[in-house]
C-alpha positions in Angstrom: 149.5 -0.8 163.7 147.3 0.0 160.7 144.4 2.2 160.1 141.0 0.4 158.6 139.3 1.8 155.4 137.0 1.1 153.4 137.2 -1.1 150.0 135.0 -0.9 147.1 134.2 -4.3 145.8 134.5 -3.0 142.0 138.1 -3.1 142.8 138.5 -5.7 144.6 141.9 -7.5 142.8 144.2 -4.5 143.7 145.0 -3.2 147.0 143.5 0.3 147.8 141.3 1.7 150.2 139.4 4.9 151.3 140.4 5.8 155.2 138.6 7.9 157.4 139.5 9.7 160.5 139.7 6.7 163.0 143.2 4.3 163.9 145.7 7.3 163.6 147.6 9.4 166.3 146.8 13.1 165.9 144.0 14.5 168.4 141.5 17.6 168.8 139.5 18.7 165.8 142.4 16.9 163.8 141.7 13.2 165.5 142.9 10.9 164.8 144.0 9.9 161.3 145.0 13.2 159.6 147.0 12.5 156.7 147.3 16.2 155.6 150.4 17.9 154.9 149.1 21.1 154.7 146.4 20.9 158.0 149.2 22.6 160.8 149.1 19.2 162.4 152.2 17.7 164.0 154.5 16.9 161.0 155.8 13.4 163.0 152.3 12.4 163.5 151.3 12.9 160.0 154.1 11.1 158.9 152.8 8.5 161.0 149.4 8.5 159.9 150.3 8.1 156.3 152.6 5.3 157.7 150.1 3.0 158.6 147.5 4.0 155.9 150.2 2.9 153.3 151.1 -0.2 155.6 147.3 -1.4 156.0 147.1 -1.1 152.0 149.9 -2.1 150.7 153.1 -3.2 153.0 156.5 -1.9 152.3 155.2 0.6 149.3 156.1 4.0 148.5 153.7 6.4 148.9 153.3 9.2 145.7 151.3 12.2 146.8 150.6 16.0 145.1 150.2 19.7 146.2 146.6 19.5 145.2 145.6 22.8 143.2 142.1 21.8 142.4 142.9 21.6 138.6 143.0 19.0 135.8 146.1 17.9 135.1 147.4 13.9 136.0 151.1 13.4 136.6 152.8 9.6 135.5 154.4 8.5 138.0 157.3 5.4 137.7 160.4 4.3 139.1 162.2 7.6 138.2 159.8 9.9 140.0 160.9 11.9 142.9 157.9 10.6 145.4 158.8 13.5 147.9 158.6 15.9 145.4 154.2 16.7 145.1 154.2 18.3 142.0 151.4 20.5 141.6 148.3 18.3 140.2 145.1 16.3 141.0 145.9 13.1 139.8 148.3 10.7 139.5 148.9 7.5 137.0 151.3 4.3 137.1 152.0 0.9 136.0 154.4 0.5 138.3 154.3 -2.1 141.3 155.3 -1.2 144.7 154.2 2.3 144.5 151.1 3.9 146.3 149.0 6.8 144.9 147.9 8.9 147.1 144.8 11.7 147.3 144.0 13.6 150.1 140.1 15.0 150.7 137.8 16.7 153.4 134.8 17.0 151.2 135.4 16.4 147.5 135.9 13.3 145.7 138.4 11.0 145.7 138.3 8.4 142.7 140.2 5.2 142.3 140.5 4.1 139.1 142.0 0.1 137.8 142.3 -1.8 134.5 143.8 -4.9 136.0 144.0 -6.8 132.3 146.7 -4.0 131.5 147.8 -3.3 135.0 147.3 0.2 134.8 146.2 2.2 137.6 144.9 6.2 138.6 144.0 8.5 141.4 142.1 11.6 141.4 141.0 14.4 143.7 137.8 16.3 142.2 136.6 19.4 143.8 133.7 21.2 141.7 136.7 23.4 140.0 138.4 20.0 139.2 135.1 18.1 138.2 134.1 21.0 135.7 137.5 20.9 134.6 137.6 17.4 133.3 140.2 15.8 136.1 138.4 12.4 135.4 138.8 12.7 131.8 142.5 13.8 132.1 143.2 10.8 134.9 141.9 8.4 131.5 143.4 9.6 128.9 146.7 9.3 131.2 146.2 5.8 131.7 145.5 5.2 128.4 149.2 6.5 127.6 150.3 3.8 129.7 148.4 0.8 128.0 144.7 0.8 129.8 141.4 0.7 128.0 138.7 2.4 129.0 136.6 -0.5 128.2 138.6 -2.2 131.1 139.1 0.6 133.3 136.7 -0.3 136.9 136.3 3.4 138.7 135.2 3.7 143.0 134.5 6.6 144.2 135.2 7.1 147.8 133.7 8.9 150.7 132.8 13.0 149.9 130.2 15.5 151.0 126.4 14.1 149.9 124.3 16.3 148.6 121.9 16.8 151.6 124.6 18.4 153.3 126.2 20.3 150.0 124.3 23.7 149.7 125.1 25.7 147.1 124.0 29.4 145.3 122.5 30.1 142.2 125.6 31.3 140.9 127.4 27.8 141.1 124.1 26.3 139.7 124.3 28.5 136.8 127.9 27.8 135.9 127.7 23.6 135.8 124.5 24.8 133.6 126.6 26.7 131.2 129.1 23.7 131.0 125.7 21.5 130.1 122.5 22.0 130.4 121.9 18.5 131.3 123.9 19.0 134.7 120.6 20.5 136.0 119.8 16.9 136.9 122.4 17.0 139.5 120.6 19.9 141.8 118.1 19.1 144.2 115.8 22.3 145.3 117.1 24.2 148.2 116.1 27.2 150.2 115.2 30.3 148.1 118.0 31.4 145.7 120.4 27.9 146.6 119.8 24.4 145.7 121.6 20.6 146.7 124.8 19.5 144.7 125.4 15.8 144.4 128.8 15.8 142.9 129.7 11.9 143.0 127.0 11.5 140.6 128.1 14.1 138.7 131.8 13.0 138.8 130.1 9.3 137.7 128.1 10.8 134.9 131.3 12.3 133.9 132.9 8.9 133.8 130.3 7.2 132.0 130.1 10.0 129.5 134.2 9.3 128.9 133.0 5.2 128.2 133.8 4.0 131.8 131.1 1.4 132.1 132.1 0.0 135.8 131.7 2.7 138.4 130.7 2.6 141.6 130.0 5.5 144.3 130.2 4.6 148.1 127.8 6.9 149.4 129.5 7.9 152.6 128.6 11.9 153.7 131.6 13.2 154.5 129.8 16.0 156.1 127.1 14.2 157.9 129.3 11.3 159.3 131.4 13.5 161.3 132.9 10.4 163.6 133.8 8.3 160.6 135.7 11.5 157.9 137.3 14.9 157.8 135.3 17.6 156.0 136.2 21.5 155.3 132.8 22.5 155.4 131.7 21.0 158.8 135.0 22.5 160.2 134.0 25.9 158.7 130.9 26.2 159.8 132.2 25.3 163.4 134.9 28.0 163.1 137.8 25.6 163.6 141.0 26.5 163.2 142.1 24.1 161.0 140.1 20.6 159.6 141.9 17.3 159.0 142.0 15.4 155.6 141.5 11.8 154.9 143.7 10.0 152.3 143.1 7.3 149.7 145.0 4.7 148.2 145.8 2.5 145.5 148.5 0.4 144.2 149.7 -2.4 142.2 151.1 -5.4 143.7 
């Protein structure tokens, strides 16, 4: 049995998709498709979980995954990698068929990235820290090492917390300002000292700044559509022990 997702259209020549929380075997606040490693879940019925995301995506692939830090750096991964190994990163990079790259969320951004013409493909995970950072830029420039051009690169980006439900203080606000004053345009007023982050269109603009001309955002609230994804902030605010985390994929036939 495999786990639906959700495809983006801009990538519609290789196999990858965005999955939520439904078609998996885990339950409680972790229900049903919890593909994280690091949630407290039931280690067989992770395993599991990634199982069938990997098998609705691409059959009979490896899956290459990270022990996500929230950083910048992209790891190349080929033939000789150690899949089991999750180095510490936020993205990954390959032109290898057969293998899967894998990025877990519960809020932040996952972003798929394809140049078919060159067969080149990426995967990044983009918290704010990661965002700010340059993780997009550093998932490029990776790919570029391999052959793609950015011309050709196509970018999705999957399923994350929308800014109505993405509060945030002054003190956040401030700091995307120092990066660049232009990232005011991102912020939406909020209650008295706080205001509304929308961070896929800041992780877009950030794209499009590094000359990715083909990107397209989702729109799916992580937050908001609690039946449908995982989120960290939802499960925080409930006082849940532990929250669940949705994976996405990509892969070259």
């Amino acid at each position: 049995m495999s786990a639906p997702f959700v495809a983006a259209p801009m990538l519609a020549n290789v196999p990858h998709g965005f999955f939520g929380r439904r078609g998996g075997v885990s339950s409680g606040d972790l229900a049903s498709l919890n593909c994280g490693l690091g949630s407290g879940d039931d280690p067989a019925l992770i395993a599991e979980n990634r199982h069938r995301a990997a098998e609705a995506v691409l059959p009979g692939a490896a899956l290459a995954g990270l022990y996500q830090v929230h950083g910048n750096r992209c790891v190349i991964v080929d033939d000789s990698t150690d899949l089991a190994a999750r180095p510490e990163a936020d993205a990954l990079a390959t032109r290898t068929p057969g293998i899967l790259l894998g990025i877990l969320t519960a809020d932040c951004v996952p972003v798929l990235f394809a140049d078919t013409e060159a067969g080149v493909i990426g995967a990044a995970h983009a918290g704010w820290k990661g965002a700010i950072a340059g993780v997009s830029d550093a998932t490029l420039a990776a790919m570029e090492g391999l052959g793609a051009s950015r011309a050709n690169i196509a970018v999705a980006i999957g399923p994350c917390i929308g800014r109505a439900s993405y509060e945030v203080d002054e003190g956040f606000v401030q700091r995307f300002l120092a990066d660049d004053p232009a990232n005011e345009r991102f912020f939406a007023a909020g209650k008295p000292g706080h205001a509304m982050f929308d961070i896929a269109a800041y992780v877009a603009a950030r794209l499009a700044a590094a000359g990715v001309s083909r990107i397209a955002i989702g729109g799916q609230d992580t937050y908001a559509e609690e039946a449908d994804y995982f989120s960290y902030r939802r499960a925080c605010h409930r006082g849940e022990n532990s929250y669940g985390r949705q994976i996405s994929l990509i892969g070259l036939r």
